[in-house]
N, C-alpha and C positions, 0 to 999 in steps of 0.2 A: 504493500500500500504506500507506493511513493507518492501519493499526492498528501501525505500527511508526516509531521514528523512531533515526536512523544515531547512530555513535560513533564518531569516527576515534584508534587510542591512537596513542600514541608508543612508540617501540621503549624496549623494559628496558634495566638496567643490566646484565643480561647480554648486549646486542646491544651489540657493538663494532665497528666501519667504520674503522680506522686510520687516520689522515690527515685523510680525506676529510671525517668526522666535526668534525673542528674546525673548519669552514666552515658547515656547515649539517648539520639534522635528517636523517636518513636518507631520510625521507618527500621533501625536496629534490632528490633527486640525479637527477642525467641520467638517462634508461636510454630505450634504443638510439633513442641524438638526439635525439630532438623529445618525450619524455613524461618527466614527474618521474616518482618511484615512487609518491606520493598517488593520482596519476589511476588507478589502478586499482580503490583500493576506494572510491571516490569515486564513479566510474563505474558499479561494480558497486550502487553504494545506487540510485545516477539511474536508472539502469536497471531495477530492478525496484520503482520507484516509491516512494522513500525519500524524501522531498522535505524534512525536517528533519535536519538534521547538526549535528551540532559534533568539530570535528578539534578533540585538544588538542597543544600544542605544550611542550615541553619548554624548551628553549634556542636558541639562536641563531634566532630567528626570522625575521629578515628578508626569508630568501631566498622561505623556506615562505609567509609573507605577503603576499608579493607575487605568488607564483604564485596566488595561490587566489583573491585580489581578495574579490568580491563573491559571487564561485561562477555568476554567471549562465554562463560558459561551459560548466560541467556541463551544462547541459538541464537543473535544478533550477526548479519550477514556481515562475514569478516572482509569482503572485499568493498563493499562501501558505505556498512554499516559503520554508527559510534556509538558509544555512550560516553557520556563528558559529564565529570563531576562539578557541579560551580554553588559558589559559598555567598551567602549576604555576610558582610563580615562591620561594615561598617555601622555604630550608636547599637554594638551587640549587647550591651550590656542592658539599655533602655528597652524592655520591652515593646511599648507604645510604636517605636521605630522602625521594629522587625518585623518587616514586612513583607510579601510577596512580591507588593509592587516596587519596593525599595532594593530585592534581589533582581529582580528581572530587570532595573536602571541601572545597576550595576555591572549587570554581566550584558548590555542594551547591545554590543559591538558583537557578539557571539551569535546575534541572529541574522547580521549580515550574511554569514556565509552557507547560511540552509536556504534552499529553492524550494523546498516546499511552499506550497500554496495554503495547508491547511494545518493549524496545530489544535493538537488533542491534548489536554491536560487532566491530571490524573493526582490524586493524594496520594500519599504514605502512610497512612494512618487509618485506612477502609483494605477490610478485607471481602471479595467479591471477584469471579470471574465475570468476565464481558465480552462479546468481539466486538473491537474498535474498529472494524471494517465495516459491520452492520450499523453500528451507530452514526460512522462516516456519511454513510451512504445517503442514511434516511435522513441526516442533514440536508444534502446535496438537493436531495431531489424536492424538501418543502421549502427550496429558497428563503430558507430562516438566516439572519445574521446570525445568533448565536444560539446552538442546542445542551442543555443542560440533560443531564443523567439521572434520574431519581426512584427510590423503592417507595412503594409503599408497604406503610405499616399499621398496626392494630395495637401495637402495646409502646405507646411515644411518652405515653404517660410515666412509665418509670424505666423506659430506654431511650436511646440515644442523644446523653446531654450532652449540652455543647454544643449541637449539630443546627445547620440550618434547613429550613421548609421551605416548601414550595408553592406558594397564591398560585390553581390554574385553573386556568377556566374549561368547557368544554371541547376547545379548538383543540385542547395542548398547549395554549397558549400561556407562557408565565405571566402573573399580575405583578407580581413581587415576592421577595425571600423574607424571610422573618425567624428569628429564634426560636428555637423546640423550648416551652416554657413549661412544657409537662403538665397542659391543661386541657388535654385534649388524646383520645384513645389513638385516634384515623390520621395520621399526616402522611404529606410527601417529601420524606427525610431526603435533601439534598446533597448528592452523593461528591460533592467536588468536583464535579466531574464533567470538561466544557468539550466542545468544539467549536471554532471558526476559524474566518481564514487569516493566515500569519499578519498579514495588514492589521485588519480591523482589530488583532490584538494589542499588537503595538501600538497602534492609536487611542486604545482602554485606557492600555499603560501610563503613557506620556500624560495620558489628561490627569488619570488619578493620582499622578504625583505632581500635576500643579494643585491641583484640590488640594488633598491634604496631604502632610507626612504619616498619617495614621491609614489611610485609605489601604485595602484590602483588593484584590480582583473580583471578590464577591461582591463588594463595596458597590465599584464600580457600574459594574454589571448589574446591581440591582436597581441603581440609580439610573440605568441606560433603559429599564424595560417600556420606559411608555417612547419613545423617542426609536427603539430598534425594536426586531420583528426576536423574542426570545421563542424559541420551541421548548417543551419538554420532552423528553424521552423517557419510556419506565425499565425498570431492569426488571429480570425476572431470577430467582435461584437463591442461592446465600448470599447474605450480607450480614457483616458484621461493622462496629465502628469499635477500634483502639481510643476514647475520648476521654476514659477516665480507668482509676486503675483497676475499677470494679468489670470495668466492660472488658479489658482485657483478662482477666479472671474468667469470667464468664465465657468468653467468644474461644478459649483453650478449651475449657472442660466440655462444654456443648457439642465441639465437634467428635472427640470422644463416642457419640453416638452414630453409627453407621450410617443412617438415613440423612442425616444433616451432613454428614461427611462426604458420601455420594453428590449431596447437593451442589457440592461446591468442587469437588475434583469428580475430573471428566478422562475418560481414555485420549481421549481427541483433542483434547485441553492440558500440557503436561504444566506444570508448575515446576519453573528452574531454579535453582538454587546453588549455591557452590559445596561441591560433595567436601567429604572426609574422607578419608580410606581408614576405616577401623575392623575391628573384629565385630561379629556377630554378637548378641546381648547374649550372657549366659545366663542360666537360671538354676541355681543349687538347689540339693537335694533339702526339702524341710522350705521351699519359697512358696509365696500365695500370690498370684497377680491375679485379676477381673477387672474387666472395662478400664483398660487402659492404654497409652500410646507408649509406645517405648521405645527410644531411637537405640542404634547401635552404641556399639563401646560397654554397655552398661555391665556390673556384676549386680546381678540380685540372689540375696540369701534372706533375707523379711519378706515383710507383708505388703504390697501395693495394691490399694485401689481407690479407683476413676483416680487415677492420677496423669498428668502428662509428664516424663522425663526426660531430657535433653540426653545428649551424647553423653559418653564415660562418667554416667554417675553410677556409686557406688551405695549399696542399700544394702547393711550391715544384717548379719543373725539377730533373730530378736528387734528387729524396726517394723514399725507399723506407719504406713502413710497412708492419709486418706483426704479425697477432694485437693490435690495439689497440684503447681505446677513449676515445676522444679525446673530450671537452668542447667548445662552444661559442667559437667567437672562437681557435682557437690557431692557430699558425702554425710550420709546419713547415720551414724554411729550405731552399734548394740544397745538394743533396747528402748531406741528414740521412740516415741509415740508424736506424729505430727499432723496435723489435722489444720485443712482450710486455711492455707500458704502459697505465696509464691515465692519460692527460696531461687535467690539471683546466684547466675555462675559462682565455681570457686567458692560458695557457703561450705561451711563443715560442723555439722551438726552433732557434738561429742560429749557435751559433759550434760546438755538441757534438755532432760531427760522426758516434758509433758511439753510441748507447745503446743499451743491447742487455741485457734481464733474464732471467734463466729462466721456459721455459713454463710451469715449479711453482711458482713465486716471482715474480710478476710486479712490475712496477718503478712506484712513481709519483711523477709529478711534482706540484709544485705548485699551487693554483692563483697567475697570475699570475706564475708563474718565467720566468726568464728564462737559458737555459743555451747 
């Protein structure tokens, strides 16, 4: 799909990750073991023949960096395919500043040299297959300026905070976006999710950073609907939203369930990721696992269940986990009893013998503590 080339944002200053956040990008984080939250709409560009990207990064980049290398892992066509990593670096510290619109005037010169005619932009912080080919298309053909992506839902009322909606009328046509204020069962949870054509984004751009220095791409865009022709588009399958740290608790164990799992990974749809090369998990004689995901590397000799565990963890004789979603590399000790956690990489769980959070409230560790 050369008439289109990818955008990967970084999550708002309204998306808050507790904790976990002060480690790395959102787009970073485990989800259920073996995949960051990036590889999805990474995958979802690869897949429907997106071969130019640029993911922008916000802060703490290192981790993000390293996962994404060169992008040849994606199946990004290596002869005139890229992915290009580019940072808002500037008033990083100011919130109010860090902006979207404020990375993309920054990096303003980097879109000179793409001939695409159409860019697709896409979050780090939404998990969901799509094909951006189909979505393309039905753009093209309702001569809409700009087509927004959105699910609907039934329970907005105690999910997806943070997120914005969607005013539409019968046409499909957008009224306006408004905050999910969780007064309301039925909305169209707006998925970040844009096309138009490379022009008319640059021109979003440039306005909303004379407007304001706070102004947002959604900002803009929401303030263009009576003036441009907005479509809506519906998704249909999984969706999940990383928006708070509950949601990301929730959106690991949920998949856990086979049917929701199907939902969202497809034969025909693969999900790229940057391998490991490990050993097989083993499972000692005296282990209990149910309903659970379990990436390679791991030794289990305890007890796991509905738990999710990242590569080379190690779950001692005598441990009990339950409802968890545990990180790479942690180590669960003899006799640990844990319940209703997310223990971050490198955790090692040795002398604290009950940890135990509510199912509402779930508990997290650090990364690299040591308890």
């Amino acid at each position: 799909m050369s008439k289109a080339f990818g955008i990967i944002n970084f999550a708002g200053n309204n998306i808050q990750v507790n904790d976990m956040q002060a480690y790395r990008p959102i787009g970073a984080f485990s989800f259920l073991g073996r995949y960051r939250v990036i590889d999805f709409p990474i995958s979802n560009m690869s897949n429907s023949g997106i071969d130019v990207m640029q993911v922008y990064i916000r802060r703490k980049p290192r981790s993000l960096v390293e996962h994404l290398g060169t992008g040849r892992h994606y199946n990004i066509n290596s002869k005139r395919g890229k992915l290009v990593t580019l940072f808002q670096e500037s008033n990083i510290d100011n919130g109010i500043y860090s902006t979207d619109i404020a990375a993309y005037m920054e990096n303003i010169d980097c879109f000179d040299e793409i001939n695409s005619e159409y860019v697709v932009i896409a979050p780090s912080y939404m998990v969901y297959t799509a094909d951006y080919s189909a979505f393309l298309k039905t753009h093209i053909d309702s001569g809409a300026d700009i087509t927004l992506m959105y699910h609907s839902v039934d329970n907005a009322k105690d999910h997806f905070p943070n997120c914005q909606t969607l005013n539409i009328n019968k046409q499909k046509g957008v009224l306006s976006m408004e905050p999910n204020l969780g007064n309301a069962k039925n909305r169209n949870i707006f998925m970040d999710t844009y096309v138009m054509k490379k022009d008319l984004f640059l021109d979003l751009v440039q306005k909303a950073h004379k407007l304001s220095s706070m102004y947002t791409l959604a900002d803009i865009v929401n303030e263009s609907c009576e003036e441009l022709d907005v479509r809506a588009y519906p998704h249909r399958g999984y969706f999940a939203t990383i928006s708070d740290f509950n949601s990301y608790y929730e959106a690991n164990l949920e998949l856990i369930d086979l049917k929701k799992a199907t939902d969202l990974f497809h034969d025909n749809w693969p999900i790229y990721t940057r391998t490991n090369d490990s050993c097989p998990t083993q499972y000692f004689e005296g282990s209990k696992v149910t309903s659970s995901v379990i990436s390679n590397g791991c030794l289990i000799e305890g007890t796991v269940e509905n738990c999710v565990i990242g590569r080379g963890c190690t779950i001692k004789e005598g441990a009990v986990i339950k409802n968890c979603v545990i990180g790479a590399d942690v180590v669960i000790g003899k006799g640990v009893h844990a319940e209703n956690l997310v223990i971050d990489k490198h955790a090692r769980l040795i002398r604290g013998k009950r940890i135990i959070a509510s199912p509402d409230k779930p508990g997290y560790i650090k990364r690299g503590d040591r308890l």
